[in-house]
C-alpha positions in Angstrom: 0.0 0.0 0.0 1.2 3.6 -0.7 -0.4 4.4 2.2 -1.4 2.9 5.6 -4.5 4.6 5.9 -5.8 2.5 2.6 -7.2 -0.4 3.0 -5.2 -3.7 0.8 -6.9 -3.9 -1.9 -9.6 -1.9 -3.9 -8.0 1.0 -4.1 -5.8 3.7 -6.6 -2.8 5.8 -6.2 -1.0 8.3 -8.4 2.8 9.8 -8.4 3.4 12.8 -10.5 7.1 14.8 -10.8 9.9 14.9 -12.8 12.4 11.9 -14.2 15.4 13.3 -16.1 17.7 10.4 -18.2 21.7 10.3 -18.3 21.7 10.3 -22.2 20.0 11.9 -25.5 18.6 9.0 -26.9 15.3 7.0 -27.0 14.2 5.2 -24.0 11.8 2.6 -23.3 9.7 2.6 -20.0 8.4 -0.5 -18.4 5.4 -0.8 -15.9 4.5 -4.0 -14.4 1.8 -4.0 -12.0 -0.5 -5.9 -10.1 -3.7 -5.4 -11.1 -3.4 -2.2 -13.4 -1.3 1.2 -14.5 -0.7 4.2 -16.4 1.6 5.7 -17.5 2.2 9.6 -19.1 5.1 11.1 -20.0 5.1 14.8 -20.6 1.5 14.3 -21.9 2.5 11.3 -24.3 0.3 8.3 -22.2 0.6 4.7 -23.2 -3.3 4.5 -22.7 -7.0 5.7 -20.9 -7.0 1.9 -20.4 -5.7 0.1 -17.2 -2.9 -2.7 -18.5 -0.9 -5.2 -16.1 2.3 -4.3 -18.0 3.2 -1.2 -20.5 5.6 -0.4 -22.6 6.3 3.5 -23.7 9.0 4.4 -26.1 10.0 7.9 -26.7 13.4 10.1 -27.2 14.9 12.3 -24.5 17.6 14.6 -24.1 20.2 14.3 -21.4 19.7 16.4 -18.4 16.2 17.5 -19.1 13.4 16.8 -17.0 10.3 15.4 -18.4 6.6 15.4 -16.6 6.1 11.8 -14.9 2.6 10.9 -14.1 2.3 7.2 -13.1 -1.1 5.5 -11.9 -2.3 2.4 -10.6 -5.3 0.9 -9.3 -5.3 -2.4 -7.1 -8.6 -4.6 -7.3 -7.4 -7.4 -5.6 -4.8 -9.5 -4.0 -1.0 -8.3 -3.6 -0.4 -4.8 -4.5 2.9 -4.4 -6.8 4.0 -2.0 -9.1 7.8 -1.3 -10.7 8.7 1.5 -13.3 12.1 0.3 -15.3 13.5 2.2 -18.2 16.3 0.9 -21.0 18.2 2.5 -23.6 21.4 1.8 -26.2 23.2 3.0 -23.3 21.0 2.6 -20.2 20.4 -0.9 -18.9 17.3 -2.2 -18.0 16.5 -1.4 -14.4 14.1 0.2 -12.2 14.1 4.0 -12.4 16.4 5.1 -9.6 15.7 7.8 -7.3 18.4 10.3 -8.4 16.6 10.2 -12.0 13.3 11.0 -9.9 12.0 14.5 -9.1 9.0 15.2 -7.0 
């Protein structure tokens, strides 16, 4: 839970701010979640649909820091959620908090 005054299940949370990459080139963000997500990045969003995993490609510049908006609704069961990102020179991993901006 993002929160301990939400109950375990049944419920939505979203986390808006800033994520800035190391290198100007196109990346590709990952969102794996347990039961649905969305994801936006400054105003491109994969979808108005809830989706267990999504995949978002789109070309950054180094340094710059681009509108995050991530969403995700929990119906039932365990309540997981990971962001990754990848690129020619970015492995695949979850989005570390010194790319991450409130």
């Amino acid at each position: 839970m993002p929160d301990p005054a939400l109950p375990a299940t049944n419920f939505s949370a979203r986390w808006t701010g800033k994520v800035t990459p190391l290198f100007s080139e196109t990346y590709t963000f990952f969102v794996m979640a347990d039961n649905g997500a969305r994801l936006s990045i400054s105003g491109l969003a994969t979808s108005n649909v809830w989706a267990p995993t999504i995949e978002l490609q789109m070309p950054l510049v180094a340094g710059r820091a681009y509108d995050l908006k991530v969403e995700f609704q929990q119906l039932y069961g365990g309540a997981s959620i990971v962001l990754e990102w990848w690129s020619r020179s970015q492995l695949r991993e979850i989005v570390p908090t010194a790319a991450l901006t409130p």
